[in-house]
Each structure stands twice: as C-alpha cells, then as structure tokens.
C-alpha positions in Angstrom: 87.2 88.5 -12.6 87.9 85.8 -9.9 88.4 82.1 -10.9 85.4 79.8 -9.6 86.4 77.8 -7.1 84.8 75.1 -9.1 87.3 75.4 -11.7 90.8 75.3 -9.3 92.9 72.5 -9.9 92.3 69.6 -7.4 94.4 70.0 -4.3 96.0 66.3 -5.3 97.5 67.7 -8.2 98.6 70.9 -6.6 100.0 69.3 -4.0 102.1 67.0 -6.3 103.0 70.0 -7.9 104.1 72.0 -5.2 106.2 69.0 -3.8 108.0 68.4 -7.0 108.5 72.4 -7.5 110.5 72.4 -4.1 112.1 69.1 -4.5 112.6 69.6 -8.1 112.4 65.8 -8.4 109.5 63.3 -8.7 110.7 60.8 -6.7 111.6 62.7 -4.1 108.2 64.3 -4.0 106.9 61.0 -4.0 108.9 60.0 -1.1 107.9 63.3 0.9 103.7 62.5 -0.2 103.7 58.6 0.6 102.8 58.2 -3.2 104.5 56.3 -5.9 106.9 58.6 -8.5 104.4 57.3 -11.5 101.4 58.6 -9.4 103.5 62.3 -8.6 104.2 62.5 -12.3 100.7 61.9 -13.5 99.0 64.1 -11.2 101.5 67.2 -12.5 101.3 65.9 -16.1 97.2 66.4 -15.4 97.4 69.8 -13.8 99.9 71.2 -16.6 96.7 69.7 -19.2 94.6 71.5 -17.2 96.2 74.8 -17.1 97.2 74.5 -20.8 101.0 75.5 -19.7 104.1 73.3 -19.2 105.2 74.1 -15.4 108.5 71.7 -15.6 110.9 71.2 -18.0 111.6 67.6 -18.2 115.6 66.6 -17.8 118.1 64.1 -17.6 119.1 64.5 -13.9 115.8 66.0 -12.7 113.0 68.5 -13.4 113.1 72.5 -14.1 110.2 74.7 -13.4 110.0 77.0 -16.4 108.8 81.0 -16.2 105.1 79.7 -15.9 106.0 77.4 -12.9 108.2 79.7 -10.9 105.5 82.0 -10.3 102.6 79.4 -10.1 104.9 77.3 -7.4 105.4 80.8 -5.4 101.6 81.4 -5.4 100.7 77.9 -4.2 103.5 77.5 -1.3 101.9 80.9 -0.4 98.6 78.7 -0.3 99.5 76.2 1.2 101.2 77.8 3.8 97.9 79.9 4.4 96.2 77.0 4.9 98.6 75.3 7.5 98.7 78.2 9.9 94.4 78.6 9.4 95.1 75.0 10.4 97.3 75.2 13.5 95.6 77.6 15.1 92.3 76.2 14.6 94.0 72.5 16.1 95.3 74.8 18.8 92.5 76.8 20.0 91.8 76.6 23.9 89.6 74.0 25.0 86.7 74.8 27.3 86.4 72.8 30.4 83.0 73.6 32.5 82.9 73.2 36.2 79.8 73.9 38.2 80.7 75.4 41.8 78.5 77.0 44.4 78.9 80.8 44.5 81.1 80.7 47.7 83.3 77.8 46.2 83.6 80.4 43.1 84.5 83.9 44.9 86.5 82.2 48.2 88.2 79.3 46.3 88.1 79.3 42.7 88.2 82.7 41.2 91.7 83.9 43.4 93.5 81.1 42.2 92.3 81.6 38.7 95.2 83.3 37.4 97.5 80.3 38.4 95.3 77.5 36.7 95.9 79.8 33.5 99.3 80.1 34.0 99.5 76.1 34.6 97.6 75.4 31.8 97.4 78.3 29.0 95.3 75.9 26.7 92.5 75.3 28.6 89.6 78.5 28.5 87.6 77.6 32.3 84.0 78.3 32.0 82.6 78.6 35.9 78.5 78.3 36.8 78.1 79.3 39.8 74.7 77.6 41.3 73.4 76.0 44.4 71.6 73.6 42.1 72.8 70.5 41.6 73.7 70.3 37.6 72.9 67.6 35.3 76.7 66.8 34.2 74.6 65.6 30.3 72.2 68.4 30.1 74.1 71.6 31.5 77.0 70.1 29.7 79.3 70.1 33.1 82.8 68.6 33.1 83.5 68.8 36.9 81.5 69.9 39.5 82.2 71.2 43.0 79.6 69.9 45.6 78.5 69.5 49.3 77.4 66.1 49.2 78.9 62.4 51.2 79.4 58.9 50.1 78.3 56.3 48.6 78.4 57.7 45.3 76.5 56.0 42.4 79.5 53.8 40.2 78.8 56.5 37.2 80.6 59.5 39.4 84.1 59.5 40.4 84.3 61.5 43.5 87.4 63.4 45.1 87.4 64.3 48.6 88.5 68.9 48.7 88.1 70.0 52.3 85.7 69.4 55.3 83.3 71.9 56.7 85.5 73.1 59.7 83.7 75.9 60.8 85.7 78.9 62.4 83.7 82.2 63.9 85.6 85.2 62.2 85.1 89.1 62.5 87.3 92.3 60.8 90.2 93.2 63.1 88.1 96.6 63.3 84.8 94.9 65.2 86.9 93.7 67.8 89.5 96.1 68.2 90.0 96.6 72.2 88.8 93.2 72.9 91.3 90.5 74.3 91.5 87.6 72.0 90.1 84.6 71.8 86.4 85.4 73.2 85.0 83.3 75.3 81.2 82.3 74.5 79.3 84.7 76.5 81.7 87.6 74.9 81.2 85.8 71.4 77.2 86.4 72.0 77.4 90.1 73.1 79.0 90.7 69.5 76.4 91.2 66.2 76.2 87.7 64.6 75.6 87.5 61.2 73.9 84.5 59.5 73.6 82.8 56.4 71.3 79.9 54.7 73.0 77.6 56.6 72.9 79.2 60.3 75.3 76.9 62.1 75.8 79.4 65.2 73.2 77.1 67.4 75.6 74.3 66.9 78.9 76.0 67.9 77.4 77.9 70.5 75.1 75.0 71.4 71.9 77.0 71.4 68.3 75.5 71.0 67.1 78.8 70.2 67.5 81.1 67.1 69.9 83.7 68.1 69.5 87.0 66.2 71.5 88.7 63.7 71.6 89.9 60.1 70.6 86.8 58.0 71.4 86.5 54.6 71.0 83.8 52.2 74.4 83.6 50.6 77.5 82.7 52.8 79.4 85.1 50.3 77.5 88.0 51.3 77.5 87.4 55.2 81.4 87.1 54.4 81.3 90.4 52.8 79.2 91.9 55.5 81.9 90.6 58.3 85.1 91.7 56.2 82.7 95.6 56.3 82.9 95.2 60.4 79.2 94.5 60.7 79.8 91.0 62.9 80.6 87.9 63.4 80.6 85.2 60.3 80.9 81.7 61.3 81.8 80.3 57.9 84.3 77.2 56.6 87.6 77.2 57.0 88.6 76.7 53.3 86.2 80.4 52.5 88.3 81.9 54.6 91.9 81.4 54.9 93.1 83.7 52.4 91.9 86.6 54.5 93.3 85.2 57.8 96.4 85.4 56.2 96.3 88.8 54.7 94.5 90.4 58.2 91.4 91.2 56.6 89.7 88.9 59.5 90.9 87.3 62.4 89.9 84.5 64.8 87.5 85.6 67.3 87.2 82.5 69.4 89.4 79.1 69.1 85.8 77.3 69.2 85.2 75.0 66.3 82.6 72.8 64.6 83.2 70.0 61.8 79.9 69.0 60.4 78.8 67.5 57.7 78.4 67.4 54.7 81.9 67.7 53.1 82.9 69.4 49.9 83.8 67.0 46.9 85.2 67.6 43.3 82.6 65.4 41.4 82.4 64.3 37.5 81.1 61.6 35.5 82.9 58.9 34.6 84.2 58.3 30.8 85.3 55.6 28.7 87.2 58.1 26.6 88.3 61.3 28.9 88.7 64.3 27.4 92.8 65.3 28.2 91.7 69.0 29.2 89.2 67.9 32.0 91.8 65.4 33.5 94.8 68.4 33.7 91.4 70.6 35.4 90.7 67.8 37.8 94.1 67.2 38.6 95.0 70.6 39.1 91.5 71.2 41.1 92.4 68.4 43.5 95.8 69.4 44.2 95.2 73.4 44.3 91.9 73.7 45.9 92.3 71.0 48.8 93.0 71.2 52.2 95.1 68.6 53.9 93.1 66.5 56.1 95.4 67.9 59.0 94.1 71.4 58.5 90.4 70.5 57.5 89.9 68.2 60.5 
C-alpha cells in the first residue's frame, strides 16, 4: 500500500539529507543550503528518528551512508530531480501576449510575418483578436492593440505611430492584361470597382457621387475579390505590398490618396511592464511599420 503523503518526511529534513548524502559532509551541506552544520545535523538526526533507521554512519573525517541510506539517497535525488524539471518547465512555459488588431491588420500584416515573431521570440505564445471594435485593454484583457485612431492620446495610453493610410488603386495582372499601364482616370472608371466599408474611390477619383461596384464590408474580402480578377481595390498601402512584390497585383494608376486616420500600435501604460509585451511591442513597431518615406 502507498505511504500517505501525510506521513513523508518533511522536505527540510530530506533536503538536509540529500545534501549531506552527496556531499557526505555536514558542513559542506550546510554550506551548499545557507544553514548552519548544527541545523543540517539535527534535521538528518530527526529524519533517521523518524524512519527508525540510521542513514549515515558517523566518522572521524566525515559521514558514511550505510545500506539503508544508499538506496534512500538514490530514491530522493530521483525526487528531487523530478521535481526540478516539473519546475523548469513550468517557470519556462510560453507567455501569452494579446494584441487586438482589425481583421485586415491580422491577414495583410500580422499573420505573414507570424512565423518570424516566433522565430525572434520562441517564448512568447501570440494570441490575435481580430475585431473592428475598439477593446477594453482591462476587460478583454488586451496587451497591445493595433488601431485606426489620431492624437492626443489620453496620458494612460502610450501610442506608436505603424503606417499612414496611403491609399493605392490595385487590380490582378489578369483584369488588366492588354491595357497600357498606369490608367488614366477615365480608363480607371471603365474598369469594375470594388468597394469596402470605407469607400474612399470618391476621394481619389474626386467624385460627389457614389460610383458603382461590388461593395463589401470588409477591406479583406474586397482584397480577395481583386487578387480573383473581379476589379479594382483601392486599399492601404501597408495591406498590400506583399502582393505587389510577389505579382499577385499590380499598380493600376500612379494616383494616390493619404487620408486620415492613421494606424497606431496602442497599449496601456504600466508601472510594472510585463517583459513579454515590451519584446511584442518592440518587435511590432520595428516589423510592422512603414517608414514615413514610403507611407507618405
């Protein structure tokens, strides 16, 4: 039948034990514990009362472990080693770090450099909410935070300028295969235009009127619709780049439009920061930012 936990040695004595056992001298134990010899020899001298068996053999020059203590000493550096590796790996488990982005922010910016925020920092587990909503950094328990938004900020936020909305018009090489490059406006408005919640075409094309199109009310899925050859996105620079660069979409016009809003990493401020949400933010605003030189 197993022992009772209630009835093991306490861990003082054991560890005095186990020391001395190694060390196979009680001042040297004492040394290794931060305890006085006296205190090392009365916690052993305990444990062997306990146990009813002599574990040492006294000497002139030292200690001995006799038959009983070799194989209780084996048992309990087994234990104790047990317990330091349940240790370490709890002490060394990944720390979560939430950041709240807007779904576009996730899919264009965020989730394709995910695997080199891993790689920069293999201790850290990212948990991502993707929401227009504004979160509550206390109640949805956010770290950092990705927003559309403009100063002032209130003194309680610490604010990080990413990348302005420069907005570029965009289309799959396939929509405008044939055409001659850049468009001028009237060609631009011949050409399906796809919208999203946002609908800045009025203000590149300068248009008082609506102009039709496929609306949709996620910039992420007019993206999608554009990279599928069914128009014309006009969308932020930043949300796009990485498929300029592969070909997936091109340029259609050299037209621009810088509005505002800009995009901002956002978190409270602390009195005691957490280690793993500074390497996010600092990682965050060197990774996901655009030089004002490209952004302008």
């Amino acid at each position: 039948m197993t022992q009772s936990r209630r009835t093991l040695p306490p861990l003082n004595a054991l560890r005095a034990f186990e020391a001395a056992g190694r060390r196979l001298n009680f001042r040297a134990a004492a040394e290794e514990l931060g305890v006085t010899q006296g205190a090392v020899a009365q916690q052993v001298r305990a444990l062997e009362d306990q146990l009813g068996l002599r574990l040492f053999l006294r000497l002139s020059r030292g200690l001995a472990l006799t038959a009983y203590g070799t194989g209780y000493l084996a048992e309990v550096s087994r234990a104790f080693d047990t317990l330091a590796e349940a240790t370490g790996r709890l002490l060394d488990r990944p720390e979560t770090v939430t950041i709240s982005v807007t779904p576009t922010v996730a899919t264009k910016v965020l989730i394709p450099r995910l695997a080199e925020l891993y790689a920069a920092l293999p201790n850290i587990d990212l948990r991502t909410m993707a929401t227009e909503a504004l979160s509550d950094f206390d109640r949805d328990q956010v770290d950092i935070a990705v927003r559309l938004t403009r100063p002032p900020f209130p003194t309680n936020l610490e604010a990080q300028l990413l990348f302005r909305q420069d907005l570029v018009a965009v289309a799959s090489p396939r929509l405008v295969k044939g055409l001659t490059l850049p468009l001028t406006g009237e060609e631009l408005r011949k050409l399906p235009l796809l919208h999203d919640s946002h609908d800045h075409w009025r203000v590149l094309l300068q248009s008082r009127e609506k102009l039709p199109g496929a609306a949709f009310n996620h910039t992420t899925l007019a993206l999608d619709a554009a990279l599928a050859g069914q128009g014309v996105v006009l969308a932020c620079r930043a949300f796009v780049m990485a498929d300029l660069e592969a070909g997936r979409l091109v340029r259609v016009t050299e037209e621009t439009a810088t509005i505002g809003p800009d995009y901002y990493l956002v978190r409270k401020r602390s009195s005691s920061p957490r280690k793993a949400v500074d390497a996010v933010w600092e990682w965050c605003a060197a990774r996901l930012s655009l030089p004002l030189s490209e952004a302008a």
